[in-house]
Each structure stands twice: as structure tokens, then as C-alpha cells.
C-alpha positions in Angstrom: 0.0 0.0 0.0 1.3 3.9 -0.6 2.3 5.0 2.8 0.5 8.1 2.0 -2.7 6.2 2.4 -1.6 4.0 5.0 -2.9 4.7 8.5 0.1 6.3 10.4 2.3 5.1 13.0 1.9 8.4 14.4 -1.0 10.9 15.3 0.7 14.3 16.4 -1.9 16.5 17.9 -1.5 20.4 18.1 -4.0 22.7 19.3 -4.0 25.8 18.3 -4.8 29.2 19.6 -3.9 32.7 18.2 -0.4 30.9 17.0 -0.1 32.0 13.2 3.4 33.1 14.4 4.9 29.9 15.5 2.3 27.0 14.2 4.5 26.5 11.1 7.8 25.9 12.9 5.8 23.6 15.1 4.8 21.7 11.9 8.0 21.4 9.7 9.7 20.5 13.1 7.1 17.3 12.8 7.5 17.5 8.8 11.2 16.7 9.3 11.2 13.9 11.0 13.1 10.7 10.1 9.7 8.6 10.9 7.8 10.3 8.2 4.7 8.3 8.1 3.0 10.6 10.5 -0.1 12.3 10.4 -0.8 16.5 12.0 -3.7 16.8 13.6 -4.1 20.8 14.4 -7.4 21.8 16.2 -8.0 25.4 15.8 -10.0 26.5 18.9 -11.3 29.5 17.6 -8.1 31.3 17.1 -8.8 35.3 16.2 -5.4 35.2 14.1 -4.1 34.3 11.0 -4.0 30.8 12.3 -6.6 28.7 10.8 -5.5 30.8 7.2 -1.6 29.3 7.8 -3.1 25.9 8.5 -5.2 26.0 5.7 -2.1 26.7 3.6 0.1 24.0 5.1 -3.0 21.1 4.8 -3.2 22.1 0.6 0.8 21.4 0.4 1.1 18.3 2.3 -1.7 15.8 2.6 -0.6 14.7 6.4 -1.6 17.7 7.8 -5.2 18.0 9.1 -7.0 21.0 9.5 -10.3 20.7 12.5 -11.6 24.0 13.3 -13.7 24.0 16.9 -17.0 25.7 16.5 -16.6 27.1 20.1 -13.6 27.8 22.0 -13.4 25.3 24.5 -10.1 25.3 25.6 -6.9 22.7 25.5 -8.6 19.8 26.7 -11.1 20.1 24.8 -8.8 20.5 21.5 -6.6 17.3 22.4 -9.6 15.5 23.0 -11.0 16.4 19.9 -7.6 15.3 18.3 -7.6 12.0 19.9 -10.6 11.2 18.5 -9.7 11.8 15.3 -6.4 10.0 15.7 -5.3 7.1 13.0 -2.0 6.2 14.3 -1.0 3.6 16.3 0.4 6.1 18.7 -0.8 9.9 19.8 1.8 12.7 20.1 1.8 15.7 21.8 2.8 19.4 20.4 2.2 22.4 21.6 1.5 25.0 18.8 4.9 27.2 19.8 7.4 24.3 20.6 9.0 22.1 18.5 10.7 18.1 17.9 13.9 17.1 17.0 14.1 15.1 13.9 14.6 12.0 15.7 12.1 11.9 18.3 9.3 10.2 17.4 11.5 7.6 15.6 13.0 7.4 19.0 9.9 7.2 21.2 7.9 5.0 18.9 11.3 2.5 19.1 11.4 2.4 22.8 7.3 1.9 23.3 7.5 -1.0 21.1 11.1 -2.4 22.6 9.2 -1.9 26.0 6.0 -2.6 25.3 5.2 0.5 26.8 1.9 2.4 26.9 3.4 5.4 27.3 6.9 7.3 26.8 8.1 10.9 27.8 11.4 12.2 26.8 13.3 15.8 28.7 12.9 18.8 26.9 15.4 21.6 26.5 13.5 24.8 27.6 14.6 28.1 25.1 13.4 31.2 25.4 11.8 32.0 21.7 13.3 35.9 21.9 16.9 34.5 22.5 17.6 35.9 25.8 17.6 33.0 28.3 19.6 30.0 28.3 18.4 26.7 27.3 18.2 24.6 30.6 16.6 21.6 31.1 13.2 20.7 32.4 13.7 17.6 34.4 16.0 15.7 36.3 14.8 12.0 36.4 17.1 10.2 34.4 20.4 10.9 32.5 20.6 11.2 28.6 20.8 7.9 27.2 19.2 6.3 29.9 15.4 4.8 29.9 13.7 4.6 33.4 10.2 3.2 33.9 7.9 5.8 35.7 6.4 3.4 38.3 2.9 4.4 40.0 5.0 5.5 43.2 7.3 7.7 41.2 5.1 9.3 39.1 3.4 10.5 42.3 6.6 11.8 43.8 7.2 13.6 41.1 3.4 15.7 40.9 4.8 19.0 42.4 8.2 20.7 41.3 11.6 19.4 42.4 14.9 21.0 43.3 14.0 24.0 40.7 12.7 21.5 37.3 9.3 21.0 36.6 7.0 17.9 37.7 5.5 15.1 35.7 2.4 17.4 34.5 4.2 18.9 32.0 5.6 16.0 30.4 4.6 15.8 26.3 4.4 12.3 26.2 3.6 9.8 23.0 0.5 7.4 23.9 -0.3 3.5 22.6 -3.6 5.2 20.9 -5.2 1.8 21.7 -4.9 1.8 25.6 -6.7 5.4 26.0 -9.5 4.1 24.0 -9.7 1.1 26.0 -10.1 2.7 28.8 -12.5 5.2 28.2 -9.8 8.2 28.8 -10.4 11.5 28.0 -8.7 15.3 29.0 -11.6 17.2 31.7 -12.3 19.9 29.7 -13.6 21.5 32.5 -9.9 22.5 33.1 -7.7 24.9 31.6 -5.0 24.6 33.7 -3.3 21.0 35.3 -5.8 19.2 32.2 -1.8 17.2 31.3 -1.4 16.5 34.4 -4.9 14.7 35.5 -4.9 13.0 31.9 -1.6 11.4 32.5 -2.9 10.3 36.5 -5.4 8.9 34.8 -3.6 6.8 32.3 -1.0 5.4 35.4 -4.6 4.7 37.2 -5.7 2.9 34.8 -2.1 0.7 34.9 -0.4 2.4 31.8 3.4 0.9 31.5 5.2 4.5 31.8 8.5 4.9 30.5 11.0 8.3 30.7 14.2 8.9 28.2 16.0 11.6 29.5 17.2 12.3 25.8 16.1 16.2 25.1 14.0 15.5 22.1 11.3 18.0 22.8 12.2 21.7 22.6 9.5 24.0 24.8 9.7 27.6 23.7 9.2 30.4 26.2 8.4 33.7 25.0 9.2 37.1 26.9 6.0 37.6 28.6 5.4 34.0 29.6 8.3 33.9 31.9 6.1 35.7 34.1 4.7 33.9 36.8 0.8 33.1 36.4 -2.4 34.3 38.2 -3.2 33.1 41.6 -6.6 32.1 40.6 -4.4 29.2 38.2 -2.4 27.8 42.1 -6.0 28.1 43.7 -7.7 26.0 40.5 -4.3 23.6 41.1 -5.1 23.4 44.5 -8.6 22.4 44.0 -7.9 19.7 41.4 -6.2 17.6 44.3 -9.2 17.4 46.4 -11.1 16.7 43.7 -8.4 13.9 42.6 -9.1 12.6 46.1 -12.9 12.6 46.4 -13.6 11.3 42.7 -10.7 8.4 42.4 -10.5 7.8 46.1 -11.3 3.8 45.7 -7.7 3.9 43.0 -5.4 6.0 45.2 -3.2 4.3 48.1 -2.0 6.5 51.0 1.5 7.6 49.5 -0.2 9.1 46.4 -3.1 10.5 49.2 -0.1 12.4 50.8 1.4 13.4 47.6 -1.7 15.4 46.5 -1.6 17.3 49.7 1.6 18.0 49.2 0.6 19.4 46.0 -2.3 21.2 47.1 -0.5 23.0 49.9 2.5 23.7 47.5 0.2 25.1 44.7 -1.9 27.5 47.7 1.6 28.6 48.7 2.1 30.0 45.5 -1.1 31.3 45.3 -0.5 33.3 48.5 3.0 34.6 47.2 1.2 35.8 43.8 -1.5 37.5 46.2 0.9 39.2 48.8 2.8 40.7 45.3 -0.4 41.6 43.9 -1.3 43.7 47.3 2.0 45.2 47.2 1.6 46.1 43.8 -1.7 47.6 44.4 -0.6 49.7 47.3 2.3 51.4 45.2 0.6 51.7 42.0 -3.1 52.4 42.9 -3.6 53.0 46.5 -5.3 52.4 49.7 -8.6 51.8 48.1 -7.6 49.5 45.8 -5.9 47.7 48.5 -9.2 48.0 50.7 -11.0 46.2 48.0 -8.2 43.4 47.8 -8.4 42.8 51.8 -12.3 42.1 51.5 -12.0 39.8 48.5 -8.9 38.2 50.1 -9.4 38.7 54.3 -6.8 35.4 55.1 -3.9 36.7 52.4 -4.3 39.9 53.6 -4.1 39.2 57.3 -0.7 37.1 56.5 0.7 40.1 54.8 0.1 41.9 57.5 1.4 39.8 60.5 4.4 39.3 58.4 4.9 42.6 58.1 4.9 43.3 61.5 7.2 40.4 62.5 9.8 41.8 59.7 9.9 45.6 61.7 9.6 43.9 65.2 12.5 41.2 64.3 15.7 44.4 64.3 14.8 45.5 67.8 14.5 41.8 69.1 17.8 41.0 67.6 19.4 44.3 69.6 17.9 43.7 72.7 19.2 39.6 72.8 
């Protein structure tokens, strides 16, 4: 059969929002890979752009890319689950619409699932700043280049909250046996817009996926300038929330370590929240004044409290040092 009418080895799915400036990089970085029989799913969730005009451009040149516009915006979840069901290949891959492969890596991925017999694989990622004025560094730390290590139920759950300054398991991009997620009846919550990676992936190692992690950098995730900003506190709070809901909903799947990890998660995402909440007030106090920060207390009476006491502890702590 012509391989350009055979059903793919590979399903790559992008969403795609307001991107018409990266979404072709993202593509030929999938175009050029050495496992060519590959098919490019991009879901267009109502981007305002030039997007879906790009797309439509890049579809009429090469028959592997696929073009499915959302009628409403609804968000990634939404968009990958839209993908997945759309999926031919044998395995699904992730993209975001700004990052990009290296040649090699679904060759490489696809290689070690079947050597494996994996239901999933991750590879690192080299983080670059897309304006070229941060270093690459590397995302995460569980295993050395060249070297394969299975992501057991226990690790992937000690690994659910940021560690020693690289990122947790949530934001792996990882390939999935297309087969297994049907099977189980798995599906992103598109109720979330925020952590939706993260609780997909739980759900998979719930369901008793066989995880495995390269530590090759095959994935390149491209910051831009104003995304190295931290994000709202309303995104930790939403974090936050997911656990206990993680808890109440899969309580009957989860033993006591991963029980613990959540809250651990939970209390690490609200501590965030509150740091983001005591800069906001600060910010709000120098920039827009005491009203502004009057309206801040009585939306947010425990942050504001904390700030406070703190406060007070910071200008009390000189004289107690003197006097000892």
C-alpha cells in the first residue's frame, strides 16, 4: 500500500490558539522527522489570528496535515480530546502550537514503546526562550541522557509537584499506545484549563499504563518574553482544587502515599497562590492605593491578614535581635 494512504504510526496533535506566528515551525519540526509516516492533527479553537488561514495553507501542500476547526472555544482539553478522537496512528503525540521536535524523536519514542512494550513514553525537553535571551536549561532531572527509566505508579506521584528548581511530571509531552486510551474510556476534563496534562496522564498510570521516561532532550518547549512571568493566583487556587477533587472522585484507586502526595501538592500550589496574592497587594498599594488595596483585603481577608502579620514580625525582628 502507498504509505500516504496507509494509516500512520503516528498521530501528532497540536492545538491551536492565536499561533499564526509559531504553528509553522511547530509543523515542519514534525514534517522533518526521520519517521515520516506521520499524520498532524491541528485543532483550531477558535483562534482570532491568521492561524486557521496558515493551516489551511500548510493542509493544501502536504496531505498529512489535518485542518479541524472547533466551533466554540473550549479550551486545550477540549482541542486534544477532539484530536484524539480523530487520531489514526497507532500512537498519539503531543505538540504544543509554539514548541517544536527534533528530527529524531518520534523515531526514537515509537522505538522504545515498542522495545518496551510501553503504553506510554516521555522524553526531557530543553527549555529556550523563543526571543533568544535566556539559556536553554533543562526541564527535568529523572534520568540521564541515554538512559530509559520506567515511571512506576509511586514515582510518578513523587514527582506531581516541582523538584529542586525542574518542573513535575504534568508537563511532560508524552507519546500514547492510541489503543490503551481508548480502551479505557480516557479523556482530557475539559472543565480545566489549567493541570488538564497533568490529571490525563494520572489517569492513564490509574488505569495501569506501563510508563516509561528517556532523559534524551527531544522535545524543545519555547518560552516567550512575557510568559516567563509567573501566572495568576486564581491558576495555584484552581491547582489546589484539582487535588481534592483527585481525592474525592478516584479515592477507591489512590493508596496513602499518592493521598499524601496530592496534599503535598495542594499545599505547595496555595503557597504560591498566596505569594502571587501578597505581590499583587504590594503592587496595588504602590501603583493604585489604599482603596484599591481595601478592595483586595475584603475579596482576600486570610492573604491579607498574612501580609500583615508578616509585616509586622519583619519591623519587630531588628529590635529583638538588639535587645538579645
Amino acid at each position: 500500500m502507498n504509505e500516504s494512504f496507509a494509516a500512520p504510526v503516528v498521530s501528532v496533535v497540536i492545538p491551536c490558539f492565536n499561533a499564526e506566528t509559531t504553528i509553522t515551525d511547530a509543523i515542519r519540526s514534525v514534517q522533518a522527522q526521520s519517521l515520516s509516516n506521520v499524520e498532524i492533527i491541528i485543532v483550531d479553537d477558535c483562534s482570532t489570528d491568521a492561524s486557521r488561514t496558515v493551516v489551511e495553507q500548510e493542509a493544501a501542500a502536504d496531505p498529512r496535515v489535518r485542518l479541524l476547526a472547533q466551533l466554540r472555544n473550549g479550551g486545550p482539553a477540549a482541542a486534544r480530546n477532539r484530536g484524539f478522537e480523530l487520531a489514526r496512528g497507532k500512537w498519539v503525540a503531543l505538540l504544543d502550537a509554539d514548541d517544536l521536535y527534533h528530527s529524531d524523536r518520534l523515531a526514537s519514542l515509537v522505538a522504545i514503546a515498542e522495545r518496551r512494550n510501553a503504553d506510554i513514553v516521555a522524553d526531557g525537553q530543553s527549555i529556550v526562550d523563543i526571543d533568544g535571551t535566556v539559556s536553554p536549561q533543562s526541564a527535568f532531572d529523572f534520568a540521564a541522557p541515554g538512559e530509559t527509566i520506567e515511571v512506576t505508579r509511586a514515582f510518578f506521584f513523587d514527582h506531581i509537584w516541582v523538584n529542586n528548581g525542574h518542573y513535575p511530571v504534568g508537563l511532560l509531552k508524552p507519546i500514547f499506545r492510541r489503543d490503551f486510551v481508548a480502551q479505557h474510556k480516557l479523556a482530557y476534563d475539559a472543565k480545566h484549563r489549567i493541570g488538564e496534562d497533568f490529571l490525563f496522564y494520572l489517569d492513564n498510570v490509574l488505569a495501569g499504563a506501563s510508563f516509561y521516561f528517556t532523559g534524551d532532550e527531544t522535545y524543545v518547549y519555547r518560552q516567550h518574553s512575557s510568559s516567563l512571568s509567573q501566572p495568576s493566583s486564581a491558576k495555584f487556587i484552581e491547582l489546589a482544587n484539582m487535588c481534592d477533587d483527585i481525592v474525592r472522585t478516584r479515592a477507591l484507586l489512590l493508596d496513602s502515599h499518592a493521598i499524601e502526595m496530592l496534599g503535598r501538592r495542594k499545599q505547595g500550589a496555595l503557597q504560591m497562590a498566596r505569594n502571587l496574592q501578597r505581590r499583587e497587594l504590594r503592587e496595588l498599594r504602590r501603583d493604585r492605593g489604599a482603596r484599591a488595596v481595601i478592595g483586595f483585603t475584603l475579596r482576600n481577608p486570610r492573604t491579607a491578614f498574612g501580609i500583615l502579620k508578616t509585616s509586622l514580625m519583619w519591623r519587630l525582628a531588628p529590635k529583638n535581635r538588639r535587645s538579645a
